[in-house]
C-alpha positions in Angstrom: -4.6 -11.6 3.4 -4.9 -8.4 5.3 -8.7 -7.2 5.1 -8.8 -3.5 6.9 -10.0 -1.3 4.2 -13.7 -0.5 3.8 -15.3 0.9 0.2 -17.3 3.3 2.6 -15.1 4.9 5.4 -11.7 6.8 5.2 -9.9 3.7 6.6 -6.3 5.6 6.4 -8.5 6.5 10.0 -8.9 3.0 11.6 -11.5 4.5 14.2 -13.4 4.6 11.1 -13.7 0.7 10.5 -17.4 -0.1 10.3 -17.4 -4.2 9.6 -19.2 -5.7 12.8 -18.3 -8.2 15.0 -21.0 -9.3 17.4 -20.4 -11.3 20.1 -22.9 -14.6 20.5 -21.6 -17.4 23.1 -18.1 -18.8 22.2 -18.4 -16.9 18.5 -18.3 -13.2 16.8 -21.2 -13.2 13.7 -19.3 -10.7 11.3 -21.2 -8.4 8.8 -19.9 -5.8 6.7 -17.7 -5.3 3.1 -13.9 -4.8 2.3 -11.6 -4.1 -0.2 -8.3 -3.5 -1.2 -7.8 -7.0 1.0 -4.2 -7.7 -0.2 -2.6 -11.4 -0.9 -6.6 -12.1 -1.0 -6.6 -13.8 -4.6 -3.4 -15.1 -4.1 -3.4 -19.2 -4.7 -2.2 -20.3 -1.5 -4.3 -17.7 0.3 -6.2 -19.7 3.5 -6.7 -17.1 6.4 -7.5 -13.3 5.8 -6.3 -10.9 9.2 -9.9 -9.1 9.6 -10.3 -5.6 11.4 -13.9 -4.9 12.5 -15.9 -3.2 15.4 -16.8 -5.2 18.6 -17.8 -2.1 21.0 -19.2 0.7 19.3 -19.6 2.4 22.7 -15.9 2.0 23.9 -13.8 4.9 23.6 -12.9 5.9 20.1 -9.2 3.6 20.2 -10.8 0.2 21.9 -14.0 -0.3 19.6 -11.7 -2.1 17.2 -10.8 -5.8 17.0 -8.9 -8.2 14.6 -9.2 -11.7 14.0 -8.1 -14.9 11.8 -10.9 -15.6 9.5 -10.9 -19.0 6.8 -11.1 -17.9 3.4 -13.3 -19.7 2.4 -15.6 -19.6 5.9 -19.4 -20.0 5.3 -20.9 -16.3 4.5 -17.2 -15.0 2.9 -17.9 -14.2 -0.9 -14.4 -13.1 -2.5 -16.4 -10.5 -5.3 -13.3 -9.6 -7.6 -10.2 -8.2 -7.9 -9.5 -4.0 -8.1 -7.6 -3.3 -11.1 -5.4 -0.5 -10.3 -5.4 1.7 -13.4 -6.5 -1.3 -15.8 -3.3 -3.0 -13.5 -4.4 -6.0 -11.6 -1.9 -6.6 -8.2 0.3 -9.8 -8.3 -1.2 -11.1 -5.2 -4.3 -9.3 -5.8 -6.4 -6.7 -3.8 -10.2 -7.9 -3.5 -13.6 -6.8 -2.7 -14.9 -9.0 0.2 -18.2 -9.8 1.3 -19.2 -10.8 5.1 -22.5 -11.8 5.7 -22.6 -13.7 9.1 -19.9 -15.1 9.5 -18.9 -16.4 12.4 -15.7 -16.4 13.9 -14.4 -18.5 17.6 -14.0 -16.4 20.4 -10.7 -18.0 20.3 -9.2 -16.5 17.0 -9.3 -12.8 18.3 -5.9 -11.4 18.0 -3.9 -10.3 21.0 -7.9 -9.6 22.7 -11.1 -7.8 22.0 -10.6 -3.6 21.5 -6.9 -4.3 20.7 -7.2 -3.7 16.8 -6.3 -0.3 16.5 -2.8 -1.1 18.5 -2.3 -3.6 16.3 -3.2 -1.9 13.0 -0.7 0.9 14.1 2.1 -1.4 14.9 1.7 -2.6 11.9 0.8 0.5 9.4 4.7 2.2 10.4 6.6 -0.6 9.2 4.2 -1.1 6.7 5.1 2.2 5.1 8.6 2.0 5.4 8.3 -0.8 2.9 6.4 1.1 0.5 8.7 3.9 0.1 11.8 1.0 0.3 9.5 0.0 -3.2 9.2 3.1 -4.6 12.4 4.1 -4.2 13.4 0.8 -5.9 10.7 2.1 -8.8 12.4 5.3 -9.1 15.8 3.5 -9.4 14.6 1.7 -11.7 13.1 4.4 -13.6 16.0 6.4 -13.5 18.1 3.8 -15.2 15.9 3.7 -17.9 15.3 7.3 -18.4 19.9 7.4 -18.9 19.7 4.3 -21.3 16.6 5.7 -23.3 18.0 9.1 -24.0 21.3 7.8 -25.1 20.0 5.7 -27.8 16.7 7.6 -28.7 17.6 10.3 -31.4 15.5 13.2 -31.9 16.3 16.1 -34.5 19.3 14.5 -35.5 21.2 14.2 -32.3 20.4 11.8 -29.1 17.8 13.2 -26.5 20.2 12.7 -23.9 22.0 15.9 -25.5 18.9 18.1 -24.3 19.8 20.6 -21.2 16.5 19.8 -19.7 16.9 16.1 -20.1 20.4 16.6 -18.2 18.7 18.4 -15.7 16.1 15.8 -15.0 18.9 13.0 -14.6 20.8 14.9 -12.0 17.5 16.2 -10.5 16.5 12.1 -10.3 19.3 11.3 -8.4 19.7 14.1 -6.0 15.8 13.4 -5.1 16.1 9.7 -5.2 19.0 10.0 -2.2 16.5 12.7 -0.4 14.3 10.5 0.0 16.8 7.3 1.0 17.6 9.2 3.5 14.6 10.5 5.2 13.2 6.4 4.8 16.3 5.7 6.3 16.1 8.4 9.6 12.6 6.9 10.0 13.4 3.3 10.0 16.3 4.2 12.5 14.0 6.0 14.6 11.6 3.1 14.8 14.3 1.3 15.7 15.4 3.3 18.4 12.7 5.8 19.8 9.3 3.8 18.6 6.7 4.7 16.1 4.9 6.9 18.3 7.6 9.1 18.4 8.8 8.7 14.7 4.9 9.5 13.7 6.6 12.9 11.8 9.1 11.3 9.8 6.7 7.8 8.7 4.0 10.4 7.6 6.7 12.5 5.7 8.4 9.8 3.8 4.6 8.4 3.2 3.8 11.6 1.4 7.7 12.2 0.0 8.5 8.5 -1.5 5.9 8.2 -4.1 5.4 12.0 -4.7 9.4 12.3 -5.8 9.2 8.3 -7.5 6.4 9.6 -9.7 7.7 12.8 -10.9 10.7 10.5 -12.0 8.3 7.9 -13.2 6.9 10.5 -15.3 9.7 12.1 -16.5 11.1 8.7 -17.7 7.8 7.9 -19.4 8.2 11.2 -21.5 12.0 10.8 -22.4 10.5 7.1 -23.6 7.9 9.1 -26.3 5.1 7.0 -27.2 6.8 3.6 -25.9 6.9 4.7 -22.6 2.7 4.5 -21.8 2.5 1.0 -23.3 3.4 -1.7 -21.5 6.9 -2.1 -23.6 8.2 -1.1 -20.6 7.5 -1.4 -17.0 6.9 2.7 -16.9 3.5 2.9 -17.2 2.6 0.3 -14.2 5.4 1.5 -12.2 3.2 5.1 -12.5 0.0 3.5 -11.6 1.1 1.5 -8.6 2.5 4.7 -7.2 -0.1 6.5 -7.7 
């Protein structure tokens, strides 16, 4: 499991990370509460990735470490899954308590203050696979919305017969390939130039990809009529994992 996000900070600002880990001899003692901790209830779940601070008076990019923490390490209380919309994740994203726990010395990743590097290393490809998922959901969405309005019939003829509904098909897809494309310029420029300098185009296609997915997500739940809020069809989680 991946443990970063705090109930009490902004953590989408690592510098904000408040969890503390204190160094005592050979160990850290770890305090502090997470959530959103993904894989965490996952059956096969055995180490969580933990963020927390070690130097609270280094500068604002080195306070942060990570280390491998046991599950199931004395003082680690697993408090529940967050539903999502009423939607509980697969893998599940849990509320965590740390009351000293302690950690080696020996299980910091990469070295102490080197969390934030890491976090950011991570976080880019991390949202290139989020938009690769909601562009999947909007796909998916899409296909949906063109099989729905051919066979749903409304005043006597089929919906898909309705300018607008037209509109909002060919709308779909030229939005869908907008946004392939800009995932796809940032991946390539990962790939070639480094996050750093692809920063513009991963926080564009963070904001782009599920804004665009859920307009179609939304559109596809309203061609659907009633059926399309229940969970008949996949529409109305697809919607609240997006948003």
């Amino acid at each position: 499991a991946f443990a970063m996000t705090e109930p009490r900070v902004a953590s989408s600002d690592a510098t904000n990370i408040e969890l503390s880990m204190v160094r005592d001899g050979d160990e850290y003692v770890l305090n502090g509460r997470k959530w959103f901790a993904s894989n965490a209830l996952h059956k096969n779940c055995k180490v969580m990735i933990v963020m927390g601070k070690t130097d609270p008076a280094a500068a604002p990019h080195r306070q942060q470490s990570m280390m491998v923490v046991p599950i199931d390490a004395p003082g680690v209380t697993v408090m529940r899954g967050l539903p999502v919309f009423g939607y509980q994740d697969r893998e599940g994203h849990a509320e965590i308590d740390f009351t000293d726990v302690r950690v080696p010395a020996k299980d910091v990743l990469k070295g102490e203050g080197e969390g934030f590097a890491i976090s950011q290393a991570r976080l880019g490809p991390g949202r290139i696979h989020h938009c690769m998922r909601a562009i999947g959901m909007a796909e998916r969405a899409l296909e949906l919305m063109c099989l729905r309005a051919q066979s749903r019939v409304t005043f006597g003829r089929p919906v898909s017969e309705n300018a607008n509904i037209q509109d909002w098909i060919a709308e779909a897809r030229i939005e869908i390939e907008m946004i392939r494309l800009l995932t796809l310029k940032a991946a390539h420029l990962m790939d070639t130039v480094g996050n750093k300098e692809a920063r513009t185009e991963i926080a564009a296609i963070k904001v782009a990809a599920p804004n665009i997915a859920l307009k179609i997500v939304d559109r596809a739940i309203q061609v659907h009529g009633g059926g399309g809020v229940t969970d008949d069809f996949p529409l109305a989680m697809a919607w609240a994992h997006l948003r």
